[in-house]
Every structure is written in structure tokens, then in C-alpha cells.
C-alpha positions as CSV (number, residue, x, y, z in Angstrom):
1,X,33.0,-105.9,-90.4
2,X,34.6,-102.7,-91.3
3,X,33.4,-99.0,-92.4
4,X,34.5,-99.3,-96.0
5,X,33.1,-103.0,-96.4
6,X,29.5,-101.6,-94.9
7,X,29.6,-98.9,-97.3
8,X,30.0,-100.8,-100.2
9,X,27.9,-103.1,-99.5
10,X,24.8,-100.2,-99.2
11,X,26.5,-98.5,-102.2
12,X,25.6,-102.3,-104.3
13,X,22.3,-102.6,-102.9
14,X,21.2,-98.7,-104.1
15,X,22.3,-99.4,-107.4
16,X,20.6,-102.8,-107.4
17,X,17.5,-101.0,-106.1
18,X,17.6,-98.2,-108.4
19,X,18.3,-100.9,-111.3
20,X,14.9,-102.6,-110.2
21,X,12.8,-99.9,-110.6
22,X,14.4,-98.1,-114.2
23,X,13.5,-101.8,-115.7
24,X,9.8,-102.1,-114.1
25,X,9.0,-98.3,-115.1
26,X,10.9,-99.5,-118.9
27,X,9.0,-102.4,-119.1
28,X,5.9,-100.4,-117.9
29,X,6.3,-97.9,-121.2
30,X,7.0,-100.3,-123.5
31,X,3.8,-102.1,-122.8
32,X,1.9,-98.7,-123.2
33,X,3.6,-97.6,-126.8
34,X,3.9,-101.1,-128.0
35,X,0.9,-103.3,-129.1
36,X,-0.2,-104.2,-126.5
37,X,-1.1,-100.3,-125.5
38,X,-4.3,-100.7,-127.7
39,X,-6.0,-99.6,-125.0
40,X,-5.2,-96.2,-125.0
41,X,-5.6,-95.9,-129.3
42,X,-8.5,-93.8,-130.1
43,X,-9.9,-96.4,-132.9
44,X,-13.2,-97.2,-132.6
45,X,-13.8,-101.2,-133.7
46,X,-16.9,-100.8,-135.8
47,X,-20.5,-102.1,-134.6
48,X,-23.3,-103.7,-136.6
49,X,-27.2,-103.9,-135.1
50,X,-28.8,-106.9,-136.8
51,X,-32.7,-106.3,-135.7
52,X,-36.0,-107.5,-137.1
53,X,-39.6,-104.9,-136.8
54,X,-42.5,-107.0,-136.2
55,X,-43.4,-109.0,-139.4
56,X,-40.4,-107.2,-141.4
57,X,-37.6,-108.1,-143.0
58,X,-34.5,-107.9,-141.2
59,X,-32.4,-104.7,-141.0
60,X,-28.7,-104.3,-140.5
61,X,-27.4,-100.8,-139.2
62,X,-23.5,-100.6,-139.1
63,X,-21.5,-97.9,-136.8
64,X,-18.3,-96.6,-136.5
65,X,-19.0,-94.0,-134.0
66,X,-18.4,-94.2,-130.2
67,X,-21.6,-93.3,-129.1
68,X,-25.0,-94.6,-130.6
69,X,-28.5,-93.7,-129.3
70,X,-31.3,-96.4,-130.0
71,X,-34.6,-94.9,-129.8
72,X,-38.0,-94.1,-131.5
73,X,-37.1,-90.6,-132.1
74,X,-36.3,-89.8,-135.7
75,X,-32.9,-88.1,-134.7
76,X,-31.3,-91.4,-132.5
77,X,-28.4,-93.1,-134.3
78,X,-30.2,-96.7,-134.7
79,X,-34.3,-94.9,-135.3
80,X,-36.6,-97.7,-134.9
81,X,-40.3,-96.7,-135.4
82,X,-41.9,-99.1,-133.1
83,X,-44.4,-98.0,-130.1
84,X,-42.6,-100.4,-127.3
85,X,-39.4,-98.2,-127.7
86,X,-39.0,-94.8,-125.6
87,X,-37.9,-92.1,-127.9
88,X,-34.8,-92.5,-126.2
89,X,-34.9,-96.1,-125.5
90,X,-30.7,-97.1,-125.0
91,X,-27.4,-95.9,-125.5
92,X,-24.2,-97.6,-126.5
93,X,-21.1,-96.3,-126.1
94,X,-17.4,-97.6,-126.6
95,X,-14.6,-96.7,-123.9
96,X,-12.1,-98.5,-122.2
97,X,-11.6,-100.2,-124.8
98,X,-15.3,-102.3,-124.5
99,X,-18.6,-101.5,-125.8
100,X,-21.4,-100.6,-123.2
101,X,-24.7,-100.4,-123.0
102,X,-26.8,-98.6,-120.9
103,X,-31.1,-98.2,-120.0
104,X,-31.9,-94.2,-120.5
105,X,-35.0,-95.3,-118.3
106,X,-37.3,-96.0,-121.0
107,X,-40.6,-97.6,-120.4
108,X,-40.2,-101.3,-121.4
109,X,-36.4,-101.6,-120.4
110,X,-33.4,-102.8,-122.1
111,X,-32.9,-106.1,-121.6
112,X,-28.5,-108.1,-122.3
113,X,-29.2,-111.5,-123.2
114,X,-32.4,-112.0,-121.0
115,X,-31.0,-110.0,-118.2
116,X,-32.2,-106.2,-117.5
117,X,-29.8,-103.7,-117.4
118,X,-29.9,-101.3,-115.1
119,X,-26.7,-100.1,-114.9
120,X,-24.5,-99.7,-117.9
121,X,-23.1,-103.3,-118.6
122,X,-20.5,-104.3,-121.1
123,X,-21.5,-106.1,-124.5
124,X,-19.7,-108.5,-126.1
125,X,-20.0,-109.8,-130.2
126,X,-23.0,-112.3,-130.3
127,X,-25.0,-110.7,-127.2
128,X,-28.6,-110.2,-127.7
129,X,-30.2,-106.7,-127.0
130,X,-34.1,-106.4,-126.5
131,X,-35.0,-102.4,-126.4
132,X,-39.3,-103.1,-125.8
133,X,-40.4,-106.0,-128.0
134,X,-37.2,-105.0,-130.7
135,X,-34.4,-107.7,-130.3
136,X,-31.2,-106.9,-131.8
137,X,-28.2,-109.1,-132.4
138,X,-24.6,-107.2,-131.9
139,X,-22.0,-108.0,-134.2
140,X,-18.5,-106.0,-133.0
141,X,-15.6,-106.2,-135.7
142,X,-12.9,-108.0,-134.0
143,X,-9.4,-105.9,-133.8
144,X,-6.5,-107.4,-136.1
145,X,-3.4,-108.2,-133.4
């Protein structure tokens, strides 16, 4: 083959190459700035704690926050005066676009649905959350699309 044939030929697949990668790095913004980049919004989808006190009637607690302490001290978020919770019993907190919860190493544990958490664990609507003899039912406002 000749010299000027080569060239062109390189000079094609460049511009071919170069054409790839301005269309993945496009489609890669639009994805971010366009709806589907909720991800990275700083709305918090609101959170209600459905829980019951020993013989009580049942209380609902609603949050729009992105942080919410649980606990038996009069200051925490969701205060529940009841003697199996520590003062600060558990935490919830939203980012990444997911509610989490996580043990502050209280005394009776936090328990997801039946399993302990000992490491912060994501929670979903319908998951049930036992702080000491306190269960709690999580309802999570589901995002309009």
C-alpha cells in the first residue's frame, strides 16, 4: 500500500476514535442532568416511623430531614421514653440516594427485620426496625418519576 493511503486510513480511524469517546462522555452528562441524575439531587424523600409503646396506642412520627436519631433521650429526633432503648439507641440517615440505618451500640441492639445490624445497613419502605423491645414499621415516600 502506499504512504498517502496509510495516512488516511490512520487519519479515519482518529476521527472515528475521537467520535467514540465525545458520544460516551455526551451520553455520560446527559444521564447526570437529565432524570435519571436523581441521584445527585439534594431532595430528601420523606420518612414516617409507625411505632407502638408497650400497651399504647400507636404513634406515627414523620421526617423530612436527612438525619434522625432514635433514642430515649428527650433531644433525639424520634424520643421514645421506654427503658430498653439507649439514650442514643439508632440513627438513620439518607445518602446515596437510600435510607440507612445504623446501631450507635446501644444495649439491647437494633435489630432490620429480625436481623441485627451491626454495621450500617440500607432500609427499604415496609422494613421492620426493633430499637430494645420498641418495633417500628418504616414507611419512605416513594419519588414521583
Amino acid at each position: 500500500m502506499s504512504a498517502p493511503i496509510l495516512l488516511a486510513l490512520r487519519l479515519i480511524m482518529v476521527i472515528v476514535l475521537y467520535g467514540f469517546v465525545v458520544m460516551a462522555f455526551f451520553i455520560l452528562w446527559k444521564a447526570i442532568k437529565g432524570k435519571d441524575g436523581d441521584i445527585f439531587s439534594n431532595r430528601v424523600p420523606s420518612i414516617s416511623l409507625r411505632y407502638k409503646r408497650s400497651n399504647q396506642h400507636q404513634d406515627t412520627a414523620s421526617f423530612s430531614q436527612p438525619q434522625i436519631l432514635i433514642g430515649r433521650d428527650p433531644v433525639s429526633d424520634l424520643y421514645i421514653d421506654d427503658q430498653t432503648l439507649s439514650a442514643r439507641h439508632a440513627q438513620l440517615t439518607y445518602h446515596l440516594g437510600q435510607w440507612w440505618v445504623e446501631d450507635l451500640n446501644s444495649t439491647n441492639g437494633t435489630f432490620i427485620n429480625q436481623e441485627i445490624v451491626d454495621e450500617p445497613i440500607v432500609i427499604t419502605a415496609g422494613d421492620r426496625l426493633r430499637c430494645g423491645k420498641i418495633e417500628i414499621h418504616v414507611i419512605i415516600e416513594t419519588p414521583e418519576k
